[in-house]
C-alpha positions in Angstrom: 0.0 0.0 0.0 1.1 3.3 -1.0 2.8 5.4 1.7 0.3 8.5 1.2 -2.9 6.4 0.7 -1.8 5.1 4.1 -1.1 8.3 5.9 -5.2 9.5 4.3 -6.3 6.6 6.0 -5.3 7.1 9.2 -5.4 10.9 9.4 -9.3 9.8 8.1 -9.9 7.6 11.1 -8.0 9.7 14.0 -10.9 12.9 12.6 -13.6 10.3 12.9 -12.6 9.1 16.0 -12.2 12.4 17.5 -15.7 13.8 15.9 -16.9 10.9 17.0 -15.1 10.9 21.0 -16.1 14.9 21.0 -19.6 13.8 19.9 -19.8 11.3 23.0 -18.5 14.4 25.1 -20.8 16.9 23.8 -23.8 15.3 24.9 -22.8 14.1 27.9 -22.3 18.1 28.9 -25.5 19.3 27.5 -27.3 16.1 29.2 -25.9 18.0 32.3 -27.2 21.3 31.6 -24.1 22.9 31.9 -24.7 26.4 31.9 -22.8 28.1 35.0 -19.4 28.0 35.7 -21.0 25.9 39.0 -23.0 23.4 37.1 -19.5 22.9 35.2 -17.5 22.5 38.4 -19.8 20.6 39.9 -19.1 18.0 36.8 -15.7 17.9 36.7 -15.5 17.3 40.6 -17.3 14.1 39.6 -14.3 12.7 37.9 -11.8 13.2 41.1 -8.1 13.4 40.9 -8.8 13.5 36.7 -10.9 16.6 36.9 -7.9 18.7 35.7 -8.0 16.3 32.6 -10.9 16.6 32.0 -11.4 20.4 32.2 -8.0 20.2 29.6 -10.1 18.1 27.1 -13.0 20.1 27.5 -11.1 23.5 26.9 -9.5 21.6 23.4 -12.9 20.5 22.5 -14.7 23.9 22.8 -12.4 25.3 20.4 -12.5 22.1 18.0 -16.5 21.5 18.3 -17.5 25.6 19.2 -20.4 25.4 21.2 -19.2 26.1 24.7 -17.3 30.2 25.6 -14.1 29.4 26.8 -14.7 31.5 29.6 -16.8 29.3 31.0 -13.8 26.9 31.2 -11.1 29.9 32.6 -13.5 30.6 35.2 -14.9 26.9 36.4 -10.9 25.9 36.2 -9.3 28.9 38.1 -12.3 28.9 40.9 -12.0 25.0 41.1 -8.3 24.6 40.9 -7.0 28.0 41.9 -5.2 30.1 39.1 -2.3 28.3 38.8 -3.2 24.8 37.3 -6.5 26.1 35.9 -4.4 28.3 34.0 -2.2 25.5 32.9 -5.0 23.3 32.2 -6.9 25.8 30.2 -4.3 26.9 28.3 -3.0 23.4 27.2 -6.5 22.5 25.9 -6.9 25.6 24.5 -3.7 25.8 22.5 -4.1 21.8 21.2 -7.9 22.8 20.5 -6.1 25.7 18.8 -3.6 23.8 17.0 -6.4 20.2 16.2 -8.6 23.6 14.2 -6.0 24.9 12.3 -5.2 21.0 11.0 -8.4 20.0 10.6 -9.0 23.1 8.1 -5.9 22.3 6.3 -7.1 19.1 6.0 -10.8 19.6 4.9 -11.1 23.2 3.5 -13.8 25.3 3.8 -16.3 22.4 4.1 -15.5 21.9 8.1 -15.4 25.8 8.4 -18.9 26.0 7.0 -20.2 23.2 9.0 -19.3 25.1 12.6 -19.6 28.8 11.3 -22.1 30.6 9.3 -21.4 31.6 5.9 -21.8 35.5 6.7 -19.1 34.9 9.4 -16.6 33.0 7.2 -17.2 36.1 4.2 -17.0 39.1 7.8 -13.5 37.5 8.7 -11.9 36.7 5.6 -12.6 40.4 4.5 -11.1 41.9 7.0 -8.5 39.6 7.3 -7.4 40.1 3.4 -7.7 44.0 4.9 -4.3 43.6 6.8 -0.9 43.2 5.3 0.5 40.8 8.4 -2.3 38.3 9.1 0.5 37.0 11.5 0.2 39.8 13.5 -3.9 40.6 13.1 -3.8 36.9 14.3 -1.6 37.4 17.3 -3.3 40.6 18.4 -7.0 38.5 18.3 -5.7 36.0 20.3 -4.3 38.8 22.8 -7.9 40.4 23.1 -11.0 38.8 24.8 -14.1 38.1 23.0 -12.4 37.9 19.2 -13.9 34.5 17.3 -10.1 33.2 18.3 -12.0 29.5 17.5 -13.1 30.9 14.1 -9.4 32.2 13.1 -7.7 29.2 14.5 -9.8 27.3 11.8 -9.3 30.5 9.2 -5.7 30.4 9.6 -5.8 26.6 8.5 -7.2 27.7 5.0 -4.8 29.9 3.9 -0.9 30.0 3.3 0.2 30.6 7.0 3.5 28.2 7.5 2.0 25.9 11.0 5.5 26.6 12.3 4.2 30.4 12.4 0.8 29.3 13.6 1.7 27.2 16.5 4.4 30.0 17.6 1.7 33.3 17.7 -1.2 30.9 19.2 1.4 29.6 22.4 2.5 33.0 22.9 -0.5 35.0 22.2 -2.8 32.7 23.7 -1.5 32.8 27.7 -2.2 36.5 28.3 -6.1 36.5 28.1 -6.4 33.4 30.2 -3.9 34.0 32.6 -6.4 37.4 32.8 -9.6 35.2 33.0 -7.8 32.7 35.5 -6.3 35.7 37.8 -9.6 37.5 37.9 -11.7 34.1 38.7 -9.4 32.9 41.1 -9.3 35.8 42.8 -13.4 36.4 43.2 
C-alpha cells in the first residue's frame, strides 16, 4: 500500500474518532445542563483526581466542536483549581484545541469551516483579514484580546498560506495573556 494512501487513511480515522469521542463528550455536557461556571464544576468534581484532565479536554474540544465560551472553562478551572493549574490546564486545551482547528481546516477546506460557522461569518472574517498586510500579527493581536472569534481564526488560519511553524508560535505565545487574565480575575473572586 502506497505510503500517502496510508497516511489519508489514518489521518481519516483519528478525525472520525475524534468527531466521533467529541460527539460522545458533547452530549454528555449538555445532558448535564451545563450552563454556570458551577454546574460545570460541579461535573468535573465528579471525575476526582482526573478533573484537571478533564477540564484540559473540554477547553480543546470547545475550540475544535464551538459550542461552549471558553470563559466558562477559565473561570470553572481557576475557581476549582486556583489560578495556577486552571491556568495551565486551560491553556494546554486551548492551545491543542487551537492547533487540532487549524489542521483539521488544512485538511478539509472550507467544508468543516462551514459546518461550525455561518457563511456570513466566514465572508466578515476573511474580509477583514485580506484588509491587513500581516495576518501574523492581526492573528496574534485576536488571540491577545477577549471576545475575538479566536475558534473561528484558528480554523481561518488553517485555509490559507500561514507556514504551521508560524501558527503554532503566535497561538502559544499569544494565547496565555487573556487566560492567565480570566484565571487571575476568577481565582481571585
Amino acid at each position: 500500500m502506497d505510503s500517502s494512501v496510508l497516511r489519508r487513511r489514518v489521518t481519516a480515522a483519528a478525525v472520525l474518532l475524534l468527531l466521533i469521542a467529541a460527539a460522545i463528550f458533547l452530549k454528555m455536557i449538555f445532558a448535564q445542563n451545563l450552563r454556570s461556571v458551577e454546574e460545570l464544576q460541579a461535573y468535573m468534581l465528579r471525575f476526582g483526581v482526573c478533573a484537571p484532565l478533564v477540564l484540559t479536554v473540554i477547553q480543546a474540544l470547545q475550540v475544535v466542536v464551538p459550542v461552549l465560551p471558553g470563559l466558562l472553562g477559565c473561570a470553572a478551572g481557576s475557581v476549582l483549581f486556583g489560578p495556577a493549574v486552571g491556568f495551565l490546564c486551560n491553556y494546554t486545551g486551548i492551545c491543542l484545541g487551537s492547533i487540532a482547528a487549524y489542521y483539521l481546516a488544512k485538511r478539509y477546506g472550507t467544508k468543516i469551516i462551514l459546518m461550525l460557522f455561518s457563511e456570513k461569518q466566514y465572508k466578515t472574517w476573511s474580509e477583514r483579514a485580506a484588509r491587513y498586510r500581516s495576518y501574523g500579527a492581526f492573528l496574534f493581536v485576536a488571540t491577545l484580546l477577549p471576545l475575538f472569534p479566536d475558534d473561528f481564526l484558528c480554523y481561518f488560519s488553517g485555509l490559507i498560506c500561514m507556514d504551521a511553524k508560524r501558527f503554532i508560535r503566535i497561538i502559544l505565545l499569544g494565547k496565555p495573556w487573556c487566560i492567565l487574565a480570566y484565571c487571575l480575575l476568577f481565582g481571585l473572586l
